[in-house]
C-alpha positions, 0 to 999 in steps of 0.5 A, spaced: 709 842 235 704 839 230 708 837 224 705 838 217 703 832 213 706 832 206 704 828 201 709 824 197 713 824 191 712 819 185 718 815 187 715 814 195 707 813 193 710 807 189 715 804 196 709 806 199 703 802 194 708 795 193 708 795 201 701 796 200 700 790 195 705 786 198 701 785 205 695 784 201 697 778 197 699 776 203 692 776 205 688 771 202 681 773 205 682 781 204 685 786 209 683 793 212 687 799 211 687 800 218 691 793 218 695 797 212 697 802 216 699 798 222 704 793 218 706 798 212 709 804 215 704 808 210 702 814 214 695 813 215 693 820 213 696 818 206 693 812 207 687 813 204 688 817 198 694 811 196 688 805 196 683 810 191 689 810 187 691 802 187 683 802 186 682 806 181 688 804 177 685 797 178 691 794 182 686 792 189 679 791 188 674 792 194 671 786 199 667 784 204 668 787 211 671 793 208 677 789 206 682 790 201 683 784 196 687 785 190 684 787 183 685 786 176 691 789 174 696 786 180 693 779 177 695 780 169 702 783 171 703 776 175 701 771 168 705 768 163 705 773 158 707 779 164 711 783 158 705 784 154 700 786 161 705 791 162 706 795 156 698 795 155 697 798 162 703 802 160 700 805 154 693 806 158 695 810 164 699 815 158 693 815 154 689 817 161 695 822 161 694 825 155 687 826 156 687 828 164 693 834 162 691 836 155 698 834 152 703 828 149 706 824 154 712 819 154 715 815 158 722 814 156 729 810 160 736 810 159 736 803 157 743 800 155 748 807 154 741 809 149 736 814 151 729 811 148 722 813 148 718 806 151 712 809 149 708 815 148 700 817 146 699 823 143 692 825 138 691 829 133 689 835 138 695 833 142 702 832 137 707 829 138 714 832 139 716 830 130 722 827 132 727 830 126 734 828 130 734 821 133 732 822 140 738 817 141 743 822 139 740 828 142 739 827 149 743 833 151 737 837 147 731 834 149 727 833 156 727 826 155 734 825 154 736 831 159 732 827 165 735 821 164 743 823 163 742 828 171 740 820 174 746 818 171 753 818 175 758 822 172 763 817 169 755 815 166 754 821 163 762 822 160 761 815 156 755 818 153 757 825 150 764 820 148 759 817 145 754 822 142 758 829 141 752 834 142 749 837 136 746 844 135 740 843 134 736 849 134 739 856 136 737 855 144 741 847 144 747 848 148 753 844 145 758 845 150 760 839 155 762 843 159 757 846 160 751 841 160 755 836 164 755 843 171 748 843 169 746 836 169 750 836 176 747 841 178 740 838 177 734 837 182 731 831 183 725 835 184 725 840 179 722 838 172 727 838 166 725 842 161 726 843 153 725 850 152 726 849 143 732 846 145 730 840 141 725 843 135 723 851 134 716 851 135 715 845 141 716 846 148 718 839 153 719 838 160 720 831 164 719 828 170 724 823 173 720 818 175 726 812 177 725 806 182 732 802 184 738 802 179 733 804 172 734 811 170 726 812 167 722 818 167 716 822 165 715 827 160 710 832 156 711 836 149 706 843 147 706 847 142 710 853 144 704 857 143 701 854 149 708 855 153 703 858 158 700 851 160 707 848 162 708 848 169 700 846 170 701 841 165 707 839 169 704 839 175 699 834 173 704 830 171 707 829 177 701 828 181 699 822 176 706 819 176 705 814 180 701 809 178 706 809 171 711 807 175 708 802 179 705 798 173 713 798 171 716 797 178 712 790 179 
């Protein structure tokens, strides 16, 4: 029996491409991608899909001999001024996102017992969600903050609905703990977050958890819910692009 190649999530792209970046660091001179494969564990068949990622996101650059060496992006993550280096890239792969799916993007973490919108990058063509009601005080509402609490432990999401009682905010809010903490629960990693006028009439969201290690973090879209129909592609996109987002944050 011949088993069939799936290609892998945000989360296990960016497992494979630190591996990927970690062996050629190790290489001074360059290293082939028959070389990664061997040493990496990345599935061949994915392999090269991997390192048109890594060098269209400027993270490994070509070198003689068909090797790998590593690029641009990698060596400013690695200076002094590490945190500013992050947020640029950050911003530029959101930006690429806006333009790519036609859309706000937002990349959001639950930092400190807060839901918070690291950065965003929206247009005149594509607005962002007006934020009306703090996003910190409305995660029960919002994509966003709904993505961010279903990573959390129970206990994690009791203290924060002690701590921010869910308001109604529009007529489709659901304000019952009960409720919500079942359907955080039950809420599949692989299956988007969505905000369907639950946060603001006229706006629909969805997110994408995107979380490496212990940090609860995510991905997220906003439309103006004349264009509710583009919802699933535009998230479809999202998820295909996820990745090199969560690389310049995980490295």
């Amino acid at each position: 029996m011949v088993t069939q190649y799936r290609q892998p999530g945000p989360v296990y792209a960016v497992r494979y491409a630190l591996r990927v970046l970690e062996t050629v660091d190790a290489h001074r001179h360059g290293v082939t991608a028959e070389h990664l494969a061997e040493h990496t564990g990345v599935p061949l068949t994915y392999m090269g899909q991997l390192l048109s990622m890594l060098r269209r996101e400027g993270y490994l650059a070509p070198a003689p001999g068909c090797r790998y060496v590593l690029g641009e992006s990698t060596l400013l993550l690695g200076a002094a001024d590490r945190d500013a280096a992050v947020a640029e890239r950050l911003r530029a792969i959101l930006v690429e996102l806006r333009e790519e799916i036609g859309a706000a993007v937002y990349f959001g973490r639950y930092d400190e017992g807060e839901v918070r919108i690291v950065d965003y990058a929206d247009s005149p063509e594509t607005p962002a969600v007006n934020e009306w009601v703090d996003f910190r005080s409305s995660g029960h509402a919002s994509a966003m903050g709904k993505c961010l609490l279903a990573q959390l432990d129970h206990n994690g999401r009791l203290d924060h609905f002690s701590r921010h009682h869910p308001a109604r905010l529009t007529s489709r809010t659901e304000v019952d703990d009960r409720v919500l903490l079942t359907r955080l629960e039950r809420q599949p990693a692989t299956v988007p977050t969505l905000d369907l006028q639950e946060y603001a009439v006229g706006t629909v969201c969805a997110a994408i958890p995107v979380t490496i290690g212990n940090a609860a973090a995510a991905l997220a879209l906003s439309l103006p819910a004349t264009r509710a129909h583009r919802l699933r592609p535009a998230v479809d996109a999202l998820h295909e692009r996820a990745a090199p987002a969560l690389l310049s944050m995980s490295i």
